[in-house]
C-alpha positions in Angstrom: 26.7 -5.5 -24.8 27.5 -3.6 -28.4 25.0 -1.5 -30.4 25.5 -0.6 -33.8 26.4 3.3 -34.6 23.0 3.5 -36.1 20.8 2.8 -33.3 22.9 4.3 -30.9 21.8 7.7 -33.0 18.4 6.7 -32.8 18.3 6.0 -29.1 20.2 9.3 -28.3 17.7 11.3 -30.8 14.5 9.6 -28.7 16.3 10.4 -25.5 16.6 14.2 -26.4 13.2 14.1 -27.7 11.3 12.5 -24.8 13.0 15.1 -23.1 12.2 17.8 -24.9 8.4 17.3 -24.9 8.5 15.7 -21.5 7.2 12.6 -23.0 8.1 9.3 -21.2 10.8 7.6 -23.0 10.3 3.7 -22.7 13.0 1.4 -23.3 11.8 -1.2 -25.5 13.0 -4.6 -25.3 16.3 -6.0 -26.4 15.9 -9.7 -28.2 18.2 -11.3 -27.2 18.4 -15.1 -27.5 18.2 -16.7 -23.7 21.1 -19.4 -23.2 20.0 -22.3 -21.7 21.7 -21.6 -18.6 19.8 -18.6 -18.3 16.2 -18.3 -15.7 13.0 -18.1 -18.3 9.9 -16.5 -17.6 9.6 -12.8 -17.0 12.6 -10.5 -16.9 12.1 -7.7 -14.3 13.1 -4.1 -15.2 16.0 -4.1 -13.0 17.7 -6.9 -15.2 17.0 -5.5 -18.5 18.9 -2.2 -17.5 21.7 -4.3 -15.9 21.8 -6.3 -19.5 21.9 -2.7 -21.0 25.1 -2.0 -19.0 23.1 0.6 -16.7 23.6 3.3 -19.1 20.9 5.5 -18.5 22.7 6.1 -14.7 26.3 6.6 -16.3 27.8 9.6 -14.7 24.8 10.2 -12.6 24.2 10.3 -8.9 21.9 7.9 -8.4 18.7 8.1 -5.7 16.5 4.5 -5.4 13.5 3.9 -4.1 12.9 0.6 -3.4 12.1 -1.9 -1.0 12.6 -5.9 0.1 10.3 -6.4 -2.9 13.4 -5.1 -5.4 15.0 -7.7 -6.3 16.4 -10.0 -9.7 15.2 -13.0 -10.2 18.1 -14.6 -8.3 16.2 -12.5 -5.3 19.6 -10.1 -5.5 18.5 -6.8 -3.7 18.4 -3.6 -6.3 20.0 -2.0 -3.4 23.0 -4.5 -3.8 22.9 -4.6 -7.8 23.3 -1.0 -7.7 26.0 -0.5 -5.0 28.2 -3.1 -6.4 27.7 -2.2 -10.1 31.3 0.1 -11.3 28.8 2.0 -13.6 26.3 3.0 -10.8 26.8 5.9 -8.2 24.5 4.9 -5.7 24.1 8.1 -3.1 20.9 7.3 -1.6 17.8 5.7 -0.6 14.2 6.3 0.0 11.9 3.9 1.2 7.5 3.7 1.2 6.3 2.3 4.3 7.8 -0.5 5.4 11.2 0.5 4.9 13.7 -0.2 2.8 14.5 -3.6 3.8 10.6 -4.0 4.6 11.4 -4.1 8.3 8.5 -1.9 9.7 4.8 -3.3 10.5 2.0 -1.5 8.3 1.4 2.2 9.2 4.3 2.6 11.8 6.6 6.0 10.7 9.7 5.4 9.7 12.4 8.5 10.7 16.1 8.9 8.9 18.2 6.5 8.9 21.6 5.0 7.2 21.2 1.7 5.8 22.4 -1.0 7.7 24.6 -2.9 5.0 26.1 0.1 2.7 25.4 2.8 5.0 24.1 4.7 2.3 21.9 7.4 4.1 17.7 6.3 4.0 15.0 9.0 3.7 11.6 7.9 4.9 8.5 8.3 2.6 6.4 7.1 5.3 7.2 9.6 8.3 7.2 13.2 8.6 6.9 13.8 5.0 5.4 11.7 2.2 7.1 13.2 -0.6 10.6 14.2 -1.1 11.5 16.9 -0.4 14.4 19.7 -2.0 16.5 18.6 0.2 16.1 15.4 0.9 16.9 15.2 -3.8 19.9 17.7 -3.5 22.5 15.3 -3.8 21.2 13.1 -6.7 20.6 13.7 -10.4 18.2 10.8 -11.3 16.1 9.1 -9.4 15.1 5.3 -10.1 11.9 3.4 -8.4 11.8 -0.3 -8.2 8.9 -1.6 -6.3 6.4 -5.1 -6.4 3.1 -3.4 -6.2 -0.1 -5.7 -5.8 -2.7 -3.4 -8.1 -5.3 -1.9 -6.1 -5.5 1.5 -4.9 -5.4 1.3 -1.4 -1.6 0.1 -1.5 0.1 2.7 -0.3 3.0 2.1 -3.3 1.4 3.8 -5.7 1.1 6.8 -4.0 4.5 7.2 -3.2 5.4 6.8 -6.9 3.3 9.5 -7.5 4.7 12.1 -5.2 7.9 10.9 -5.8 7.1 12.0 -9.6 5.8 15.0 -8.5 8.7 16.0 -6.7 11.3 15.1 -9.5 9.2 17.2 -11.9 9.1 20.1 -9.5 13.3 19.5 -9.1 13.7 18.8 -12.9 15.7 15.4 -11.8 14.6 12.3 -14.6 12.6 9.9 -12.9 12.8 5.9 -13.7 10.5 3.5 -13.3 12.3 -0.5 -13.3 8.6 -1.9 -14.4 7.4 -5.1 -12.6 4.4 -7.3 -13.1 0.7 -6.7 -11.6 0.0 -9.7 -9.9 -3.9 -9.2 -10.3 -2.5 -9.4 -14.3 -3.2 -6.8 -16.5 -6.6 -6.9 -17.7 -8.9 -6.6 -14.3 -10.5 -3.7 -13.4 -12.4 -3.0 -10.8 -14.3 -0.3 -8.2 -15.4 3.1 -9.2 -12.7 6.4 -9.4 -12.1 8.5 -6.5 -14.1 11.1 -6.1 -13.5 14.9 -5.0 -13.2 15.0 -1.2 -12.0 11.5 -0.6 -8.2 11.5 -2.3 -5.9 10.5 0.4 -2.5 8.5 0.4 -4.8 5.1 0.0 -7.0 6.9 -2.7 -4.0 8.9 -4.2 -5.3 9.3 -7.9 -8.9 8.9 -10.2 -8.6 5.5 -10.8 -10.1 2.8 -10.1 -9.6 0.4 -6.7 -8.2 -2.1 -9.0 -6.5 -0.6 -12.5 -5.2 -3.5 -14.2 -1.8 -1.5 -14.9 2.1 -2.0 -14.1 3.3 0.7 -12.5 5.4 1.7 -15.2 2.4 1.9 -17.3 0.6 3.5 -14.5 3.4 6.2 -14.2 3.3 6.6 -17.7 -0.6 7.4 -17.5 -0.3 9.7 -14.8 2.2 11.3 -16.2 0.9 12.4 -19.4 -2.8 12.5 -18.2 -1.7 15.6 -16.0 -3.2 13.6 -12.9 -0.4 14.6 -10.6 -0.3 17.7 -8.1 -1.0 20.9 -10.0 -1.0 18.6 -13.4 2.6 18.7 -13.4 4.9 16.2 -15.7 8.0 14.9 -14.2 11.0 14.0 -17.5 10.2 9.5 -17.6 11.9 6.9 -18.5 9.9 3.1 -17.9 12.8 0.1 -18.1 10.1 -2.8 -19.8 9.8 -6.0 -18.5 10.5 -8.6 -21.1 8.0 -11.4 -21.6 5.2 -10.3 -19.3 1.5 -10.4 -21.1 -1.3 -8.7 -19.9 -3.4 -12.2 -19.0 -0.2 -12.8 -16.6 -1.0 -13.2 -12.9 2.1 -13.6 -10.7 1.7 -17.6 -10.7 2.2 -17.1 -14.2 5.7 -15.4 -14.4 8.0 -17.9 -13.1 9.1 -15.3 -10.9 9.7 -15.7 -6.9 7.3 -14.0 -4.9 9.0 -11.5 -2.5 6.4 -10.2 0.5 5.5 -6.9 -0.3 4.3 -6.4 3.0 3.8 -8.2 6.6 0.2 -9.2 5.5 0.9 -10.0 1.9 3.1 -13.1 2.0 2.2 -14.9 -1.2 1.8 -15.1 -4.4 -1.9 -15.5 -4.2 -2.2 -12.9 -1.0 -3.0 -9.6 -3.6 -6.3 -10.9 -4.4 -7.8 -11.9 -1.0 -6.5 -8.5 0.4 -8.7 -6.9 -2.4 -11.5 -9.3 -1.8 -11.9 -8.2 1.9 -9.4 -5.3 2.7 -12.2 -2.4 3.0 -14.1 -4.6 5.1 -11.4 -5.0 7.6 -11.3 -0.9 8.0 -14.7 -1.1 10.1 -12.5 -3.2 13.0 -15.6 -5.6 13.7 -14.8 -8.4 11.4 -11.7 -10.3 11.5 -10.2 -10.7 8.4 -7.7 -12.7 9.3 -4.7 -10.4 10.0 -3.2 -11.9 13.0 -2.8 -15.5 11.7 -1.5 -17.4 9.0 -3.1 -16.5 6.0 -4.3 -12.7 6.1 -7.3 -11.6 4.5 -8.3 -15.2 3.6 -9.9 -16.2 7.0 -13.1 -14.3 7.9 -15.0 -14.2 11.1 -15.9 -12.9 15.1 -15.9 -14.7 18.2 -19.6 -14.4 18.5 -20.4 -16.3 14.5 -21.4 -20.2 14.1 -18.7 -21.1 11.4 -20.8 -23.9 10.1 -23.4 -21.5 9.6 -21.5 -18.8 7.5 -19.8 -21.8 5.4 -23.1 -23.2 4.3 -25.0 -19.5 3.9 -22.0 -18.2 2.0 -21.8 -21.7 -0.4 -25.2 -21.0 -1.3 -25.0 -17.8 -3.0 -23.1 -19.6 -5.6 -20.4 -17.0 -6.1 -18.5 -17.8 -9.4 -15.0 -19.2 -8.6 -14.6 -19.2 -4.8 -15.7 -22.0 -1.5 -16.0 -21.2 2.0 -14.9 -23.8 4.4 -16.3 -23.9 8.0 -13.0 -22.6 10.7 -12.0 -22.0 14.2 -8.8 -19.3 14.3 -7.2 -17.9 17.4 -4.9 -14.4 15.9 -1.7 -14.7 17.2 -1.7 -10.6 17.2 -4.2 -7.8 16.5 -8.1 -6.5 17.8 -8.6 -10.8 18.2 -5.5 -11.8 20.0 -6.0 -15.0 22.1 -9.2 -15.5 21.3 -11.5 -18.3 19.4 -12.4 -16.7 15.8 -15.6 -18.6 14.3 -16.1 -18.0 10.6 -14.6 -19.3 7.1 -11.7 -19.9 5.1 -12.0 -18.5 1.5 -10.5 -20.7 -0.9 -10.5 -18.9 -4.6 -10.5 -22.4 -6.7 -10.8 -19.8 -9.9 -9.7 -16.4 -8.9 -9.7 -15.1 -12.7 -13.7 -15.8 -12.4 -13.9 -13.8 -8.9 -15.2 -10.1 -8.5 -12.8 -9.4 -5.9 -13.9 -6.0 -4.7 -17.5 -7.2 -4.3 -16.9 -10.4 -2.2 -16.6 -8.3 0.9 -19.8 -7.1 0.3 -21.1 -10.5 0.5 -19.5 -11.5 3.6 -21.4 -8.3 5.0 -24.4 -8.9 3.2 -24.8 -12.4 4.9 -23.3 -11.8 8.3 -25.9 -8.4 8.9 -28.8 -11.1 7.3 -27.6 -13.7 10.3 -26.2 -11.4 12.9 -28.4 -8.0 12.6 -27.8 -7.3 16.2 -23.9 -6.7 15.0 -24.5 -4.5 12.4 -20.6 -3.9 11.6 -21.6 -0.4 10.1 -23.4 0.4 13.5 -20.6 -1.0 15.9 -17.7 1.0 14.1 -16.3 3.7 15.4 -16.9 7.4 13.5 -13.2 6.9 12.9 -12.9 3.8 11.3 -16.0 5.0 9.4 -14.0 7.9 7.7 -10.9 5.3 7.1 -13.7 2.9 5.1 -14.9 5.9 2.5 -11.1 7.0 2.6 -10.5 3.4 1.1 -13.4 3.1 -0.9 -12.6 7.2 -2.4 -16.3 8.1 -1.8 -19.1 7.8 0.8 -21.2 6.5 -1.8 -20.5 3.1 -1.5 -21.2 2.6 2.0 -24.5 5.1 1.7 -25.7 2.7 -0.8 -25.4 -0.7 0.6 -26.2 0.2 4.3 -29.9 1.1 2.8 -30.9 -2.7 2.6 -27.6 -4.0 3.2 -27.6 -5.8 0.0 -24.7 -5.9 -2.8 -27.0 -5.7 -5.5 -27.7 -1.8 -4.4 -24.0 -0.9 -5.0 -23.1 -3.3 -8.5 -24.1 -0.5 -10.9 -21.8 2.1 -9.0 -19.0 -0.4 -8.7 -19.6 -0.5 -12.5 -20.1 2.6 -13.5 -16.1 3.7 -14.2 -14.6 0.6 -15.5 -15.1 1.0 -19.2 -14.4 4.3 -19.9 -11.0 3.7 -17.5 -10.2 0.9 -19.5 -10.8 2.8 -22.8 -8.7 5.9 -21.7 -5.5 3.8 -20.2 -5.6 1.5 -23.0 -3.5 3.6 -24.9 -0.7 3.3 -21.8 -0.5 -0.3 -22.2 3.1 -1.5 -22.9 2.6 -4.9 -22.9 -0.1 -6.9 -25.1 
């Protein structure tokens, strides 16, 4: 690809800027006509730096975080693309939980290892240490991230961006973000901010549980908003998608849906895992982890399905049907046994309130079931895990008064136009 003299000036003059200031630089798209042999739909940020030549990474050693979720739209690993490109040093890898490859069940710690295909050495984010460490960022001089994320909070991807930012900024090694779509699309937000006390690695930052960002607009707002440890800025650089818009779900992107996680194995898995995620943390309801379609299949062995189906119908919720089921988990607190409860089917997930559905299930099943209060059969632990999730106690305090959702809407509320107000001005994409 050629540039003209003139805005090769510019783009250096930017660069030396952004670094200067330790704004983040964001590479702006390239037009460039699409032949007709080419894939349409949205270009991830790993292809618009390969179409740039990689140039950013010339004469760089080159960390990467990434996982099975890093890949072109010919499903091409960013592992591979890098360690076969001439123009990219490739030294190491770093991978959330999950792994690299995205071998690893959810919450197991992953220790050092070399990577089984370029034996490139693998440092574990999700073991011993959560955040790079000097020594673990010795041998590199930039360090790229290239993960599908799913837009809520409680994802654990997020949070290893983060420290991984913090860590480069405490190095002074650039940090690159290859930007990728937010499946929930770009405009829903929902759930209140974290509050002091309750910031963990599944309530990282004060934002919302879901933020309606990418995560290179997310890194970008972190960034300069001073949010990270210590309010320290690490030197950013966000590779753009090209052709993603903000009312964009994945369905929407004509792009191949990669499981970003054991539980989270399609395209349309993101928004049941926010719809009853939290409520799985009590470990009384199943919410279907364990068989085929987590988080979309809620129930207990000791629930009349037909019952639930026809209570749950006739609240009327806006966009979603509950159909009548009997599940046996393959795996997990239900193995082998009969599950009686619903299937959620989301006929209009753009007119769901995802975070509150939960809520609902819980409202109803306490209403029918008060002799298995969930809240009163939970362990102190699991307790702690729940406000952990939710980033406060207050939720929980609030609905286990009457046990109704309408005692926690206002809080659930009470952040989501003032967020959307201050990260509007992060947006990269219309």
């Amino acid at each position: 690809m050629r540039f003209s003299p003139f805005l090769i000036l510019v783009g250096l003059f930017l660069y030396i800027q952004g670094c200067a200031s330790r704004q983040p630089i964001i590479v702006p798209v390239i037009e460039k006509p699409l032949l007709s042999s080419e894939i349409k739909g949205v270009i991830p940020g790993v292809e618009v730096l390969e179409k740039d030549d990689f140039s950013i990474l010339h004469g760089k050693r080159v960390g990467l975080v990434t996982n099975a979720t890093g890949v072109n739209r010919k499903l091409l690993s960013t592992v591979d693309i890098f360690f076969e490109a001439e123009q990219v040093n490739l030294v190491a890898l770093y991978g959330p939980e999950h792994g690299v490859r995205g071998t690893e069940t959810a919450g197991a710690k992953v220790g050092f290892y070399n990577d089984q295909k370029t034996g490139l050495p693998v440092f574990s984010l999700y073991g011993d240490n959560r955040k790079p460490t000097p020594s673990m960022l010795e041998n590199i001089d930039i360090l790229v991230y290239d993960i599908q994320d799913v837009g809520c909070r409680s994802y654990t991807y997020i949070s290893t961006m983060g420290l991984c930012m913090e860590a480069c900024g405490e190095s002074e090694i650039p940090f690159v973000v290859l930007d990728r779509p937010n499946p929930l699309g770009g405009n829903r937000v929902e759930g209140n901010i974290v509050e002091d006390g309750y910031f963990s690695f599944v309530s990282q930052f004060p934002i919302p549980y879901v933020y309606g960002l990418t995560p290179g607009e997310l890194a970008h707002f972190l960034n300069d908003e001073r949010l990270l440890s210590n309010g320290i800025q690490c030197d950013l650089t966000i590779i753009s998608m090209e052709n993603w818009m903000r009312n964009m779900t994945f369905e929407m992107t004509g792009l191949e849906w990669v499981p970003t996680s054991p539980h989270i194995p399609h395209k349309s898995s993101p928004f049941y895992y926010v719809s009853s995620g939290v409520m799985g943390e009590l470990g009384i309801i199943s919410e279907g982890v364990g068989y085929t379609a987590p988080f979309q299949f809620i129930g207990a062995p000791w629930v009349n399905q037909d019952t639930l189906a026809t209570e749950l119908n006739l609240l009327e919720l806006e966009g979603v049907l509950f159909r009548p089921v009997v599940y046996k988990p393959y795996y997990g607190r239900d193995a082998g046994k009969y599950v009686h409860g619903v299937q959620v089917h989301m006929i209009d997930p753009q007119a769901v309130n995802l975070l509150s559905l939960q809520f609902y299930y819980l409202e109803t099943l306490i209403r029918l079931y008060p002799e298995k209060n969930p809240f009163e059969m939970a362990q102190e632990n699991r307790l702690k895990m729940f406000d952990k999730v939710m980033g406060t106690s207050k939720v929980r305090e609030l609905f286990t008064r009457n046990y109704s959702v309408k005692d926690i809407d206002s809080f659930f509320s009470k952040d989501i136009q003032s967020f959307k107000e201050e990260s509007k001005k992060y947006y990269l994409y219309k």
